[in-house]
C-alpha positions as MATLAB code, in Angstrom:
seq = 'XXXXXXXXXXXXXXXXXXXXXXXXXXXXXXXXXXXXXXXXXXXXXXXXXXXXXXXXXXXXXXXXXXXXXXXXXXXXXXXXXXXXXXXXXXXXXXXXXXXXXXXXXXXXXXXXXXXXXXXXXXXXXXXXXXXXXXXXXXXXXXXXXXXXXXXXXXXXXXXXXXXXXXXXXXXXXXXXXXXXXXXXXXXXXXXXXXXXXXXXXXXXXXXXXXXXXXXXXXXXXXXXXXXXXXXXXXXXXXXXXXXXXXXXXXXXXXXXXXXXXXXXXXXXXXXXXXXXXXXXXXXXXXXXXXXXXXXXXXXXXXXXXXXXXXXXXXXXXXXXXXXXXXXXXXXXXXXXXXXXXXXXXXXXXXXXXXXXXXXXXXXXXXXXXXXXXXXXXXXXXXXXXXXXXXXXXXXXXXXXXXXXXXXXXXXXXXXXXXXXXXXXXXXXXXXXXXXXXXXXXXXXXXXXXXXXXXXXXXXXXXXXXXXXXXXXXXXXXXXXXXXXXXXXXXXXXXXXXXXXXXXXXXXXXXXXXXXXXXXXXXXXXXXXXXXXXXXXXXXXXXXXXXXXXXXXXXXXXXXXXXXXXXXXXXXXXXXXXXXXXXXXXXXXXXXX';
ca = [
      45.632  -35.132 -177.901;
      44.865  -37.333 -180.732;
      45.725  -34.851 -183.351;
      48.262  -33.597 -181.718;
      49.918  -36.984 -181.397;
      49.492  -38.592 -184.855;
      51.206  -35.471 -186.124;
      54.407  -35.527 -183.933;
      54.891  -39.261 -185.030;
      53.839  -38.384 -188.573;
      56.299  -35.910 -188.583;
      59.618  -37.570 -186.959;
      58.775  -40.970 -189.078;
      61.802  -41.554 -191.057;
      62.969  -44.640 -193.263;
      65.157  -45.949 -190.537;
      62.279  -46.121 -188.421;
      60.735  -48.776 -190.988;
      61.363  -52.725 -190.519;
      62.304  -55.018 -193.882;
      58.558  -56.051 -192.980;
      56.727  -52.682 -193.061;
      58.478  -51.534 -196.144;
      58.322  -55.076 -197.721;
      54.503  -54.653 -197.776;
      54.580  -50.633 -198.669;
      55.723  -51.339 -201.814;
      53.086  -54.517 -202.128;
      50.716  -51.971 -201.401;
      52.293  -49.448 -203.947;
      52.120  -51.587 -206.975;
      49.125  -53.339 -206.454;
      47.769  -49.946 -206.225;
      49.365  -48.929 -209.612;
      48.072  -52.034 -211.040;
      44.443  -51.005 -210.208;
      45.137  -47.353 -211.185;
      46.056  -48.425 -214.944;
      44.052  -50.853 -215.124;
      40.755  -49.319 -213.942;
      41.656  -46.313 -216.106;
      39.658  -47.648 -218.979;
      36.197  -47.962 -217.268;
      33.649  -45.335 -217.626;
      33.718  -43.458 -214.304;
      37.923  -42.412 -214.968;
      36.761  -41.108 -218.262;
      33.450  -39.374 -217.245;
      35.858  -37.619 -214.720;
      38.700  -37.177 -216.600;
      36.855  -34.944 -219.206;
      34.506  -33.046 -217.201;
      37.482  -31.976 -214.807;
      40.089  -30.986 -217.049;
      37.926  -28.916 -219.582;
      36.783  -27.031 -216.291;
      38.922  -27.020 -214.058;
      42.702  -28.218 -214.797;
      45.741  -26.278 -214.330;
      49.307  -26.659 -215.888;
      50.176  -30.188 -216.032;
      52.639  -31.384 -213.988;
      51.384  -35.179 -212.993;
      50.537  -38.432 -214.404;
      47.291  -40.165 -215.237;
      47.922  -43.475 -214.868;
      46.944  -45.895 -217.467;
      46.409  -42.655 -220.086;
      47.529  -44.881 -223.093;
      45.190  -43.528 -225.448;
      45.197  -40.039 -225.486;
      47.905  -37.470 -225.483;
      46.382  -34.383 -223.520;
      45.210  -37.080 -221.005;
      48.505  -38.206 -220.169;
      49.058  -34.906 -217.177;
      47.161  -32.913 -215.369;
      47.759  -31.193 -212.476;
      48.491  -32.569 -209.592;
      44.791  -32.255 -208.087;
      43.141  -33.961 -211.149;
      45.488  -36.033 -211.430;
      44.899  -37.170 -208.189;
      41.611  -37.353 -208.461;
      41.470  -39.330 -211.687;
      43.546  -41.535 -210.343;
      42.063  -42.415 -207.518;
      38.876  -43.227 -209.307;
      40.203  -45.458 -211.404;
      42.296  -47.537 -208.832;
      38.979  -48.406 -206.918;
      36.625  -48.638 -209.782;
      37.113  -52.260 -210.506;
      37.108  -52.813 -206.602;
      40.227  -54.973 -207.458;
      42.049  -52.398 -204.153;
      44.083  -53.731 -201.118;
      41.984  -54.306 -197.817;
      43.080  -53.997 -194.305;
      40.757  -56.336 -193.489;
      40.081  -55.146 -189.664;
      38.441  -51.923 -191.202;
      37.188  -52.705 -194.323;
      39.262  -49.950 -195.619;
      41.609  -49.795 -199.218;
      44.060  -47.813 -197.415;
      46.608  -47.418 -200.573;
      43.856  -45.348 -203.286;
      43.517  -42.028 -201.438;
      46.978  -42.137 -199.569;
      49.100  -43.916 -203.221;
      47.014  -41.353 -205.637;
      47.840  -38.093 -203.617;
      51.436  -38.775 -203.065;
      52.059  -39.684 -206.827;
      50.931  -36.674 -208.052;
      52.050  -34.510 -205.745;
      55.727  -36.793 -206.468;
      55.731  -35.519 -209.918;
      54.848  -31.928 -208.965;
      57.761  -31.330 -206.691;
      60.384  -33.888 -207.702;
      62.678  -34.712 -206.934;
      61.409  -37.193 -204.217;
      63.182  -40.277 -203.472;
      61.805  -43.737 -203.150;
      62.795  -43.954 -199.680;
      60.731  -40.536 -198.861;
      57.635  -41.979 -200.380;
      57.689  -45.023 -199.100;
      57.897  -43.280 -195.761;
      55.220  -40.856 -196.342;
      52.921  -43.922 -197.782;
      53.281  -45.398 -194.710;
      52.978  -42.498 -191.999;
      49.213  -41.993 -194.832;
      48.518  -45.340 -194.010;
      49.173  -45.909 -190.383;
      46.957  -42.713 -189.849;
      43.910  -43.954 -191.615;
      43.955  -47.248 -190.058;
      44.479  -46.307 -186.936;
      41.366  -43.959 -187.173;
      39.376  -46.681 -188.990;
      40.234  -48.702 -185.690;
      39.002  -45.930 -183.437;
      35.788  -46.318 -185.038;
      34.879  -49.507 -186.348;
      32.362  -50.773 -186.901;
      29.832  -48.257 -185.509;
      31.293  -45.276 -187.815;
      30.733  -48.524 -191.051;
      27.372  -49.781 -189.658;
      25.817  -46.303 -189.937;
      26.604  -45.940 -193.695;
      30.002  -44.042 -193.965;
      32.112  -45.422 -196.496;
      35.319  -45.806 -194.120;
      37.853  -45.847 -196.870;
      37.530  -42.377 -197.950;
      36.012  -40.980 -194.588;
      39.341  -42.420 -193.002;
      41.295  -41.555 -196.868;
      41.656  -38.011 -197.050;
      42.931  -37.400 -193.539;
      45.467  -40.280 -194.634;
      46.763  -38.420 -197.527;
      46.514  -34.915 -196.040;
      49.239  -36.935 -193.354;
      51.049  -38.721 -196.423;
      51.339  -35.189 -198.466;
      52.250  -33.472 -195.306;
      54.984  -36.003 -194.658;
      56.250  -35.568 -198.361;
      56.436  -31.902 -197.992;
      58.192  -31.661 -194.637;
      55.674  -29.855 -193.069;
      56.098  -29.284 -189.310;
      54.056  -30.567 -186.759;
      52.045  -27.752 -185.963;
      50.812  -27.682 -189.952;
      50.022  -31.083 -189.958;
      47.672  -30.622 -187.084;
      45.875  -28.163 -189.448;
      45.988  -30.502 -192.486;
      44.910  -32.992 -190.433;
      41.949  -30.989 -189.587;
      41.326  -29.272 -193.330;
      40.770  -33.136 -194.228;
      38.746  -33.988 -191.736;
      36.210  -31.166 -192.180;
      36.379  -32.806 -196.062;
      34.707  -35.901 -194.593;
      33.437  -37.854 -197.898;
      31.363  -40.668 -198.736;
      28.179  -42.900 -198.016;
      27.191  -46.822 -198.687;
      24.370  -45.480 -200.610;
      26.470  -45.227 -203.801;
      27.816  -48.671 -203.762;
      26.841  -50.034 -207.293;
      27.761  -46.777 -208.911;
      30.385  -44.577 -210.309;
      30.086  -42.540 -207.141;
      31.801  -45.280 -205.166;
      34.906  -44.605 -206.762;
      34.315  -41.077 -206.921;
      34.894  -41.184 -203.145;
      38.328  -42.511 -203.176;
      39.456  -40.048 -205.886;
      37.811  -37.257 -204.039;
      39.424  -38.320 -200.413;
      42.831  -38.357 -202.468;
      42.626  -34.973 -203.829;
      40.879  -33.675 -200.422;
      43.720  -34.676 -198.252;
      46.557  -32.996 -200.503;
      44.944  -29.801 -200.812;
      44.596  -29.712 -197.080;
      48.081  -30.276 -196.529;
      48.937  -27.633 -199.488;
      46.384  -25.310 -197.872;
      48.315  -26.113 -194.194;
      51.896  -25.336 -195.825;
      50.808  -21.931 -196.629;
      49.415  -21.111 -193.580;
      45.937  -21.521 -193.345;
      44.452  -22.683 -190.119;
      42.161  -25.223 -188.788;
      41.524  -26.720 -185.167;
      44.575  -28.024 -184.068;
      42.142  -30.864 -182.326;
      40.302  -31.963 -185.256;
      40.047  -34.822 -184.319;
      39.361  -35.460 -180.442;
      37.876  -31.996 -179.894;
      33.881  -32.345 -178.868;
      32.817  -31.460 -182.414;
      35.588  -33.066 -183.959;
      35.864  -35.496 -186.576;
      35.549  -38.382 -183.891;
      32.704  -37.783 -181.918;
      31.027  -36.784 -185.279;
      31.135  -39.787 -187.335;
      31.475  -42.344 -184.433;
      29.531  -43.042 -181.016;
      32.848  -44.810 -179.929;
      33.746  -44.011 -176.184;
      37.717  -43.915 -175.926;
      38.187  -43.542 -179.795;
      41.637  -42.203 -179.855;
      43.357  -45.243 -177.685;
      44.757  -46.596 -181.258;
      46.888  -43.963 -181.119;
      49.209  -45.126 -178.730;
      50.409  -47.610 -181.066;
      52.000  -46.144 -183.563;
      54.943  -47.419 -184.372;
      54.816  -50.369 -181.998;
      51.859  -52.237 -184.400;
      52.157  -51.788 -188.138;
      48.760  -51.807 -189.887;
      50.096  -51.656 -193.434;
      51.384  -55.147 -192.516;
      48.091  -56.511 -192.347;
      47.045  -55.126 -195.459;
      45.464  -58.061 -197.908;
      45.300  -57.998 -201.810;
      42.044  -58.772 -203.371;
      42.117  -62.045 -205.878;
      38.597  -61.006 -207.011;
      37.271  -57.935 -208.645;
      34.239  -57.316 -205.995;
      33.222  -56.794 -202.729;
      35.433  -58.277 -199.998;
      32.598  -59.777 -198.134;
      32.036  -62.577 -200.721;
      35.331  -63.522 -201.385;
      34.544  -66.797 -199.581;
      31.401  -67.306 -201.252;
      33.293  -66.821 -204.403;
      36.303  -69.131 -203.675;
      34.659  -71.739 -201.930;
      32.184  -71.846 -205.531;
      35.367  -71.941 -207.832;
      36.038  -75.160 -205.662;
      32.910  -76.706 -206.176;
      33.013  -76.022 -209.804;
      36.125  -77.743 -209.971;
      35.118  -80.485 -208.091;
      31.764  -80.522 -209.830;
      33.989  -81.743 -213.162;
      36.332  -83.927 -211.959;
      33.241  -86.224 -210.561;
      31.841  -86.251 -213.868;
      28.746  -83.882 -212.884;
      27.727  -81.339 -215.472;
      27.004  -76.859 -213.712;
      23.899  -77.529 -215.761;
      22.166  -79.759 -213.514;
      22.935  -77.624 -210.299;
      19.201  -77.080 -209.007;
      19.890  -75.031 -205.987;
      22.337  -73.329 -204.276;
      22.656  -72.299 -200.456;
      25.257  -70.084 -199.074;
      25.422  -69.299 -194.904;
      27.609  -65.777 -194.486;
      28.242  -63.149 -192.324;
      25.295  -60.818 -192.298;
      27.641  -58.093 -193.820;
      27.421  -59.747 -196.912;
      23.746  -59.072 -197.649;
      24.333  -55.611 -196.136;
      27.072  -54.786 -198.656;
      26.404  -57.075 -201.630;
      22.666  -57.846 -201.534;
      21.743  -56.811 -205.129;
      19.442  -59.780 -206.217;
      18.990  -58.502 -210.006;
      22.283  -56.386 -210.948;
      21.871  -54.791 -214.472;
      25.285  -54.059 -215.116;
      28.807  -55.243 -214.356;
      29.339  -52.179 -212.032;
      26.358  -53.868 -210.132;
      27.399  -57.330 -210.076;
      30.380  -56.561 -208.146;
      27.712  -56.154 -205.387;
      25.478  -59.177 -205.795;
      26.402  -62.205 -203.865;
      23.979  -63.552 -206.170;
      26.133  -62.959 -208.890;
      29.488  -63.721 -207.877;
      28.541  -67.103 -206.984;
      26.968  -67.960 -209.788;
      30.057  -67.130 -211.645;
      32.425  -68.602 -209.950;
      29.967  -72.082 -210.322;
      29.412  -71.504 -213.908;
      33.217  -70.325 -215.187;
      35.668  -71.373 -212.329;
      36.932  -67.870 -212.231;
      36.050  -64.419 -211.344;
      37.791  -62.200 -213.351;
      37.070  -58.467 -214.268;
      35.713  -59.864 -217.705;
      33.261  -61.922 -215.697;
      31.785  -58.544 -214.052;
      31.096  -56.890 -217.042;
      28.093  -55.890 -218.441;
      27.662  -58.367 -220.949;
      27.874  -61.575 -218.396;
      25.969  -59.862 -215.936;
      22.861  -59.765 -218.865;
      23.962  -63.273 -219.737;
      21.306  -65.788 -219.593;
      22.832  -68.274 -218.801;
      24.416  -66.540 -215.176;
      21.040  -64.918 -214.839;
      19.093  -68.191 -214.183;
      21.979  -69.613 -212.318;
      21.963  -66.389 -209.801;
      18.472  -67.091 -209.319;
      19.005  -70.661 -207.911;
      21.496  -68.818 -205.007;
      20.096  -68.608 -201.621;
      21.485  -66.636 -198.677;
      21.248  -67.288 -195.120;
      23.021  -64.706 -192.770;
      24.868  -65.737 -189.428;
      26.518  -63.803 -187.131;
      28.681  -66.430 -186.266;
      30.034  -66.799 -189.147;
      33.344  -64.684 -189.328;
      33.823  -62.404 -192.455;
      36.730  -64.281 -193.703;
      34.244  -67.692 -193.426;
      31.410  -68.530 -195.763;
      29.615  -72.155 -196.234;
      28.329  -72.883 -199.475;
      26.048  -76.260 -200.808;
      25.696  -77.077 -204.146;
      22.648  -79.241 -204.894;
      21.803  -81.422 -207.880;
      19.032  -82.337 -209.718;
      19.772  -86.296 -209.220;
      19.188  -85.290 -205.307;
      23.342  -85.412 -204.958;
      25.141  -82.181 -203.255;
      28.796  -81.259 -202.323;
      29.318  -78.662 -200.149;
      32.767  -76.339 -198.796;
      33.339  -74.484 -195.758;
      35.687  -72.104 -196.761;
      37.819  -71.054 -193.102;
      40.360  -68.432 -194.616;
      39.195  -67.302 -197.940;
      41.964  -66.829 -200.470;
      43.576  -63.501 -200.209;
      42.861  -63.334 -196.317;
      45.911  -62.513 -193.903;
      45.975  -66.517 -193.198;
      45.700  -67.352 -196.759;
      47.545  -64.828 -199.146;
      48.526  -63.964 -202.616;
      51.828  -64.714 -203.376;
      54.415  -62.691 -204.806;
      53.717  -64.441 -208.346;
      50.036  -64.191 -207.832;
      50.512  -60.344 -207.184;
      52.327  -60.127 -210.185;
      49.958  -61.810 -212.331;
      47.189  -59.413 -211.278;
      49.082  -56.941 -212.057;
      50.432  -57.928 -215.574;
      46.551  -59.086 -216.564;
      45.343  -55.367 -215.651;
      48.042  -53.250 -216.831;
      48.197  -55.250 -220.324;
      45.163  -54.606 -220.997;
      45.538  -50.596 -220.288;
      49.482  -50.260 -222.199;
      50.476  -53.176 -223.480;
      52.461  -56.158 -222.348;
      55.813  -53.972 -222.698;
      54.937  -51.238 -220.702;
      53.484  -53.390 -218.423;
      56.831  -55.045 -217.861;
      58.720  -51.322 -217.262;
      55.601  -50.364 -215.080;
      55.757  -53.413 -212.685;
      59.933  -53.510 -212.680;
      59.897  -49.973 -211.702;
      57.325  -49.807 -209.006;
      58.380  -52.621 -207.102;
      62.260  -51.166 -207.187;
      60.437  -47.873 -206.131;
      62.575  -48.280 -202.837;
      65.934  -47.706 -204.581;
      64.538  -44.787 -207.213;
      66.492  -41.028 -206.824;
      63.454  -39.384 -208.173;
      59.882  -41.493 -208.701;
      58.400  -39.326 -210.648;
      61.201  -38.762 -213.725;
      61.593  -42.531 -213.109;
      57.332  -43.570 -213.960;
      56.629  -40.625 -216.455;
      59.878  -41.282 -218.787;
      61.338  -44.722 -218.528;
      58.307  -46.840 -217.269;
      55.148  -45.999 -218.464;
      55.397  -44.209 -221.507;
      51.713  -42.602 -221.207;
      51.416  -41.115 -224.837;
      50.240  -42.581 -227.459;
      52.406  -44.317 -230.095;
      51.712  -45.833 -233.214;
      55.141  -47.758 -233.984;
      56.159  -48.795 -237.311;
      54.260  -51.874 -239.235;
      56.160  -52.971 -242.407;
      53.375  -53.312 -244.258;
      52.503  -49.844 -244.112;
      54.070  -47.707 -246.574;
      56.132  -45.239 -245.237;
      54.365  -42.232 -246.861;
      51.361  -42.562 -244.169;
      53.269  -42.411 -241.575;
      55.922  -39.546 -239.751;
      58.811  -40.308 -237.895;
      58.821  -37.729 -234.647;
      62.319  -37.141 -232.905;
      62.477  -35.704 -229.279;
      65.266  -34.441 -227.520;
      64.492  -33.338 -224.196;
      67.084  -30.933 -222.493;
      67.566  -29.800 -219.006;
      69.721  -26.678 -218.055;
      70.324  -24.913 -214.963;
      69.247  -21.646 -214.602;
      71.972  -19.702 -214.022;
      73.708  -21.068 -217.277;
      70.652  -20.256 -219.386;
      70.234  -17.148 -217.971;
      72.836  -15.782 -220.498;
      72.771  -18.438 -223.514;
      69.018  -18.800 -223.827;
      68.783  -16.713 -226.913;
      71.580  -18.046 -228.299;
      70.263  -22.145 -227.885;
      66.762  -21.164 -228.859;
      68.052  -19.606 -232.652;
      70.487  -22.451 -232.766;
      67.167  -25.132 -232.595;
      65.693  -23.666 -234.814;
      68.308  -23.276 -237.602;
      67.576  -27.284 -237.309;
      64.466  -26.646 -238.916;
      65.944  -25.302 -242.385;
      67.027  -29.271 -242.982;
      65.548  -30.456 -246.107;
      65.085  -33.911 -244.102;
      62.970  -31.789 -241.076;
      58.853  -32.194 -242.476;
      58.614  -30.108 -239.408;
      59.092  -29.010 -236.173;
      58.039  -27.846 -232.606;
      60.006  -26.089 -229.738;
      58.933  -25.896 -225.924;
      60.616  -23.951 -223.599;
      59.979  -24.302 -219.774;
      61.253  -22.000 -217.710;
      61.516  -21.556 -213.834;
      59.320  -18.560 -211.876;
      61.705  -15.631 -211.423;
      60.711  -15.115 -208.263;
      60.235  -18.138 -206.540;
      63.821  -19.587 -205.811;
      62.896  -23.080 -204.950;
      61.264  -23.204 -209.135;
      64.150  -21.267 -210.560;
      66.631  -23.993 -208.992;
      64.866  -26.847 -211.571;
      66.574  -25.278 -214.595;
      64.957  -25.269 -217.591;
      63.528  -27.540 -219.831;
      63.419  -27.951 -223.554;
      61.397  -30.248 -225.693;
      62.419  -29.945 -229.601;
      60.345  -32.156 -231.591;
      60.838  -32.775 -235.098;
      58.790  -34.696 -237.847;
      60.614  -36.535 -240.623;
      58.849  -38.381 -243.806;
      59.913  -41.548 -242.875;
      63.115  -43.786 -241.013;
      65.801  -42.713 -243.598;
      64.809  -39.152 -243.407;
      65.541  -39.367 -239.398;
      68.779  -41.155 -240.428;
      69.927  -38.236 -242.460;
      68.901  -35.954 -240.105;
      70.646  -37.523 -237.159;
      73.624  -37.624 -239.226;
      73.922  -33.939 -240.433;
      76.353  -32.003 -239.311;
      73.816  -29.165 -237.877;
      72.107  -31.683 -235.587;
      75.358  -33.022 -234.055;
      76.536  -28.869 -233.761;
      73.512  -28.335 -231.582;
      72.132  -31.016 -229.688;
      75.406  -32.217 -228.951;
      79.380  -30.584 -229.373;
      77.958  -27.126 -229.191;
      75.792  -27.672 -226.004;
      78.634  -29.919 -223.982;
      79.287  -27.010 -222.228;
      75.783  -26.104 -220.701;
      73.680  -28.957 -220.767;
      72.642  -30.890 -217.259;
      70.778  -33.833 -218.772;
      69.514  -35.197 -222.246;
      67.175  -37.347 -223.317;
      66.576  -39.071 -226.695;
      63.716  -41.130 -228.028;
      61.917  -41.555 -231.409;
      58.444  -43.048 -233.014;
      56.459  -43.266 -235.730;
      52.994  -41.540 -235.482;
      50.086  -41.601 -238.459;
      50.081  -37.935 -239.900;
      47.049  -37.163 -238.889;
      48.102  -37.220 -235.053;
      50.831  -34.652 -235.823;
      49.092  -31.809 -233.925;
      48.587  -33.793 -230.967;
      52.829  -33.335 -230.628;
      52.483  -30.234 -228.485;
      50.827  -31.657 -226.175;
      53.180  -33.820 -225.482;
      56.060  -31.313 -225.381;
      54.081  -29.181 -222.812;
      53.278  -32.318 -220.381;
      57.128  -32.788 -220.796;
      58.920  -29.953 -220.269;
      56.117  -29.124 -217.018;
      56.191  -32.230 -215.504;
      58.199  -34.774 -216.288;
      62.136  -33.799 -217.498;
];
């Protein structure tokens, strides 16, 4: 009955259903999630992905890559790679939530499938995805709870084992899929089952997340046009269950949906690593603290003994790591960081302070001791000089821990220092204002891709450059409904382009998207139009706004037909130009 009954609550969840708690920490989860997404976007395994995937394998774009600052044909894809890209790159820095009970980072495969499937089929309302999120989340957690820790102990990496049957529920949920096609999503994902310990260290982690995210949409796509599965994919003797767990009575978390909230307990990671030595870590930017203010110099540190759960050695035993990937596994590693800098950062798991000399004969004075007793939220760590002094910290609830977490202004701080990196501090300010108001949004999608994160790449206006290297590009996106352009079509589409006979106009592009004739859910999105055109510089744009042909057609002509317009200029270096219709496809699919 498992199945059976995480898909009739999946499917009857509404908003109203959620408490000023649940969604409270939704949209925590949400935008700690985007933070991680952008931010992670500019490691290796996101780009590695990102161009093996879309030369092969990409379709129209119609979703966001988040965090694609630096490229305009990166900016969309469609929605599977998009998914998949992007939930690589919100797990590679291992910066995710935690629900802390499971070891799992519930909001990568569940956050990364919804987005992109948001932007597909907008409109969607912030109150819808928030709802879905949540009815993705519950259902992962609840199954990591049927079958922890003997489905973890074995080697399954629980967060996208768990992940794609969590967004095949989310996507589902988004869709309005009834609940007999949930059931078969449910069981399309679970047959998708991805993801081993092994690859800890390595770009295949992350690979795992994206891979769960883009599993569990296509097996709720898959379900929405009828394709079948077991409708007891989970509980049934072969089932996903029995399969991956030895558990006796697995599916008795089930019974609590809706009564305990699991996205409540979710926790928000203050250090770029493994969860397990988050008290090793904190209790060693302590004692580096503490080391100063008595006058003591890291230098003189001649040994250092930690006492941990024996998960940690398990998970994050690398003795040697050889790059920064691999440090984010060493205990070793992490403490010796946190002694040496009084942070752990992402720029203190790079490559370049992993190879650091200085860290590498520091990790090599750590020592671990395992004991069971010791609770995974617990670690006790001794510091010993070389003048025979020590100080030691038992750390009880490790900073970001349910007992002990991030604030609101430490949330947005992580966020901020990621995303700045990845788009700059002003986008970083739209991005973080409009995910955590995702609540009150009409349509998330049109709200991220236009007003927030501004994914294509801009070179603005320096005055010291003179204005011949540059070219100013104009866009005016239109929107019309069908039925209207239908019968003026021809007649708008020779009316742009009389625009381009302006002395002032270096040169232009026109994109036309139109809906599928036969599908009358597509035809009902109207049009789109994306006219771009390139001027020598800011007074040519001037002129060009201010001629009486531009006003005639983009404005007192159209009054009549238009549904929505958008405006918005920069200044590109020539040599970009052709990169321009790129944009204007990615527009006019995905994000008017």
């Amino acid at each position: 009955m498992a199945t059976l009954q995480l898909a009739t609550w999946a499917t009857n969840l509404t908003y109203a259903n959620l408490t000023t708690g649940v969604v409270d920490a939704a949209v925590k989860s949400l935008y700690n999630w985007a933070g991680c997404a952008i931010g992670g976007y500019i490691q290796d395994a996101p780009q590695i992905a990102q161009n093996t995937t879309l030369a092969a394998f990409s379709g129209p774009p119609t979703s966001s890559i988040l965090g694609a600052n630096d490229s305009i044909s990166a900016g969309y894809a469609d929605a599977q790679t998009a998914a998949l890209i992007n939930g690589i790159a919100s797990h590679v820095d291992d910066y995710d939530d935690t629900h802390l009970e499971t070891i799992i980072h519930p909001a990568g495969p569940v956050a990364s499938a919804l987005f992109a499937v948001a932007e597909w089929k907008a409109p969607v309302s912030g109150q819808d995805f928030i709802t879905a999120f949540v009815a993705g989340v519950e259902a992962e957690c609840k199954l990591g709870l049927s079958v922890y820790p003997e489905h973890y102990n074995v080697g399954w990496h629980i967060t996208s084992t768990t992940g794609s049957i969590g967004a095949a529920v989310a996507v589902s949920r988004l869709l309005g899929s009834d609940t007999t096609t949930m059931q078969n999503a449910i069981g399309i994902a679970a047959t998708q089952v991805v993801g081993m310990q092994e690859y800890f260290g390595s770009d295949t982690k992350s690979f795992h997340v994206g891979r769960a995210a883009q599993s569990g949409m296509l097996a709720a796509l898959l379900a929405k046009n009828n394709y079948t599965s077991s409708l007891q994919g989970l509980e049934a003797k072969f089932g996903w269950l029995h399969v991956v767990s030895t558990r006796e009575n697995a599916t008795a978390y089930f019974d609590q949906l809706g009564e305990i909230w699991e996205v409540e307990k979710n926790t928000f990671k203050p250090f770029p690593c493994g969860i397990v030595m988050h008290p090793s870590i904190d209790g060693a930017i302590q004692l580096h603290n503490q080391t100063l203010q008595e006058g003591k110099a890291i230098t003189d540190i001649e040994s250092v003994q930690l006492r941990v759960n024996p998960q940690v050695l398990i998970l994050t035993g690398k003795t040697d790591p050889q790059t920064g990937l691999e440090g984010k596994f060493s205990i070793y590693h992490a403490t010796a960081v946190g002694l040496l800098y009084g942070e752990a950062t992402p720029k203190e798991f790079t490559d370049a302070v992993v190879k650091n000399q200085t860290v590498a004969e520091l990790r090599k004075k750590v020592n671990v001791t395992t004991d069971a007793s010791v609770d995974n939220a617990q670690g006790y760590i001794t510091v010993n000089f070389s003048d025979g002094t020590k100080l030691d910290k038992h750390i009880v609830n490790a900073i970001g821990s349910q007992e002990n977490p991030l604030t609101v202004e430490d949330l947005k701080k992580k966020f901020m220092d990621q995303v700045t990196i990845a788009i700059g501090e002003d986008r970083a300010v739209k991005a973080y204002d409009a995910f955590t108001n995702i609540g009150n949004l009409t349509d998330v999608g049109h709200s991220f891709s236009l007003q927030s994160l501004f994914i294509w790449r801009t070179k603005f206006a320096v005055s010291t450059l003179r204005p011949f290297n540059m070219t100013v590009v104009h866009i005016v996106l239109f929107k019309f409904r069908s039925d209207v352009m239908d019968e003026h079509k021809t007649t708008f589409v020779r009316e742009l382009k009389t625009l381009k006979t302006l002395p002032c106009v270096k040169a232009q592009r026109l994109v036309v998207g139109g809906p599928s004739i036969t599908d009358p859910i597509e035809r009902s999105k109207g049009y789109h139009f994306a006219l771009l055109s390139f001027h020598e510089d800011r007074k040519a744009l001037e002129e060009y706004q201010a001629s009486a042909e531009h006003h005639r057609v983009t404005s007192t002509h159209l009054w009549p037909f238009k549904e929505d317009v958008t405006r918005f200029d920069f200044e590109v270096e020539e040599e970009d130009e052709h990169m321009w219709d790129f944009v204007a496809k990615g527009i006019v699919n995905g994000a008017v």
